[in-house]
C-alpha positions in Angstrom: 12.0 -12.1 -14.2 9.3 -9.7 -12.8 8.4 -8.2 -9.4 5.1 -7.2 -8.2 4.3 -4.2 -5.9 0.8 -4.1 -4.2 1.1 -0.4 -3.2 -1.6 0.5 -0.5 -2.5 3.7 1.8 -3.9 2.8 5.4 -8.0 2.5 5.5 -9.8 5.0 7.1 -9.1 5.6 10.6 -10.7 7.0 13.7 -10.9 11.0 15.0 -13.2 9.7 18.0 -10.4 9.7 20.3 -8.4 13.3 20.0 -6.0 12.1 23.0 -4.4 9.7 20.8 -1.2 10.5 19.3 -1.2 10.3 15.3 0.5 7.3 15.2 -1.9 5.4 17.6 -5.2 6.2 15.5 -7.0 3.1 14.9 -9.3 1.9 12.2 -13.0 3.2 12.0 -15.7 0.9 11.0 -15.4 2.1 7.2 -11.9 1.3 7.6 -12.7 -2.3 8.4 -14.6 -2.7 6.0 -12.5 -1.4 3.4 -10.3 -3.2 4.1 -11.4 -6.8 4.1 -12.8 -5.3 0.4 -9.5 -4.5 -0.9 -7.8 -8.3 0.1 -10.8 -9.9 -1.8 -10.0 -7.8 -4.4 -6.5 -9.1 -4.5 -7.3 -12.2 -3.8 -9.6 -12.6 -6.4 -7.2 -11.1 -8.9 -4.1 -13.6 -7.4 -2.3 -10.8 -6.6 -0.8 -12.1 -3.1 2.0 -10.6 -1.3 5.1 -12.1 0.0 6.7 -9.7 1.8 4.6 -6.9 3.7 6.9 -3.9 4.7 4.6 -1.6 6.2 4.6 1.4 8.4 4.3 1.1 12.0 1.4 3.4 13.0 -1.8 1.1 13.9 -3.7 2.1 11.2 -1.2 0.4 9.3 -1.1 -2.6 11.1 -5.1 -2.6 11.9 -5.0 -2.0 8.1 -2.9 -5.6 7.2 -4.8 -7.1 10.0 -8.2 -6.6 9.1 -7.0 -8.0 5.3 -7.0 -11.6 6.4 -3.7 -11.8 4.0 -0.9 -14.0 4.7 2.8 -13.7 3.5 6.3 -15.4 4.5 8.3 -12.1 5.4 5.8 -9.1 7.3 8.1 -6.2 8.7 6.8 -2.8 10.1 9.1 0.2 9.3 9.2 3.9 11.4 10.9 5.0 8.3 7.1 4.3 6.2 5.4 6.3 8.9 5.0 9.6 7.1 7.5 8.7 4.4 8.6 10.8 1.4 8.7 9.2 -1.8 12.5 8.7 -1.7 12.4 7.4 1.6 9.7 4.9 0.5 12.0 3.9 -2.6 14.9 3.2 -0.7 13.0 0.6 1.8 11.2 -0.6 -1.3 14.6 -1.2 -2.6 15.6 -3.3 0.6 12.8 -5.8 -0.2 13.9 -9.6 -1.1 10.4 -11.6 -2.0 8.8 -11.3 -5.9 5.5 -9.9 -4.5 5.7 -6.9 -1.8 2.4 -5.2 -0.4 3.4 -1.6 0.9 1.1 0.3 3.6 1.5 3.8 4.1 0.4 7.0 4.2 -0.1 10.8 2.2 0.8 12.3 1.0 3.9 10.4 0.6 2.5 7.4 -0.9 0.5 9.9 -3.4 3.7 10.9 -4.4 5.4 7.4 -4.6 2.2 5.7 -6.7 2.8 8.8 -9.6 6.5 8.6 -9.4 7.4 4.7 -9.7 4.8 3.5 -12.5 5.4 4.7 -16.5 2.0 5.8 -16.8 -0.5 6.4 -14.3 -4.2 4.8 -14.6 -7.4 6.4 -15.7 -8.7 6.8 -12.9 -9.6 10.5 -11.7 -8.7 9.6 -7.8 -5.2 8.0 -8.3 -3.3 10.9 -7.7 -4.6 12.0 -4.5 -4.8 8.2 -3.1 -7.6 8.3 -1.1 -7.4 5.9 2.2 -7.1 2.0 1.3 -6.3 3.1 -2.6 -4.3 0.0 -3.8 -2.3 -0.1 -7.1 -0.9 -3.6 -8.2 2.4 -2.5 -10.2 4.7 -4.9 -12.3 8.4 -4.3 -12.5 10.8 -5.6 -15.2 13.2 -6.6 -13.0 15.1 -9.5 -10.7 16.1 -7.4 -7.6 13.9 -4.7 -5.9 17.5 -3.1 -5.5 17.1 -2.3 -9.5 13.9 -0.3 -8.8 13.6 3.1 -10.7 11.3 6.0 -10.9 8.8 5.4 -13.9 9.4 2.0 -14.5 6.5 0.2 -12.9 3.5 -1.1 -15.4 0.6 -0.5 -13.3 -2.0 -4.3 -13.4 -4.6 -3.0 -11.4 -6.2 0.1 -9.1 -8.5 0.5 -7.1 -10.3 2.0 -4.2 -12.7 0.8 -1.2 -15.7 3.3 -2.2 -16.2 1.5 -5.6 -15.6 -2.2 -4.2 -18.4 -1.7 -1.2 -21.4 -0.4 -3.9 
């Protein structure tokens, strides 16, 4: 049996507002956009989430939103906001549905994307996972509690600036 990670970073959000707190930033217009590019990307690929575990923040959330996805299980997580790539492994681990789509943010999710798949993809922006960077990752396993570092087969990558040309 396989699982499927959809592992994406937050789309671009706003500066306009410097009274906001961090975690209250919203989505610019690029950001919207990007967005809605990155679920057609999926979408036209069939890579559909079933579970979304995703950071609280609202760029996060604006960020799922704005994707028009569905899937059975969505759960927002304080532990994603800002997470380490430990921390992100251990709520990955928690996960129960075969497909999981994971919003974040970097640098942690930099750090996540280059631990958990065997060989990164040839693409010169993967490793600094620029905002709404999504990576579709394969796993060889039946429980996301058997997840390990450098196991995941990496199906697909991609970033907004190269679906909007």
């Amino acid at each position: 049996m396989t699982r499927t990670l959809i592992l994406t970073r937050h789309a671009k959000s706003s500066w306009n507002d410097f009274s906001l707190d961090d975690h209250d930033r919203p989505l610019n217009n690029r950001g919207r956009k990007s967005a809605l590019a990155v679920a057609a990307w999926l979408r036209n690929n069939g890579w559909l989430p079933d579970e979304v575990l995703s950071s609280t923040s609202t760029r996060t959330r604006e960020t799922w939103d704005r994707m028009g996805l569905r899937a059975d299980k969505v759960s927002f997580h304080r532990a994603l906001y800002h997470a380490g790539s430990e921390d992100m492994l251990m709520e990955l681990s928690s996960a129960t549905e075969p497909a999981v789509l994971m919003l974040g943010h970097n640098p942690g999710i930099a750090a996540f994307a280059s631990r958990i798949v065997r060989q990164a993809p040839d693409h010169p922006r993967f490793h600094d996972y620029p905002t709404c960077a999504t990576t579709v990752i394969r796993f060889d396993i039946d429980d996301w509690a058997h997840v390990q570092w450098h196991s995941g087969i990496v199906q697909g990558f991609t970033i907004p600036r190269e679906l909007l040309e």
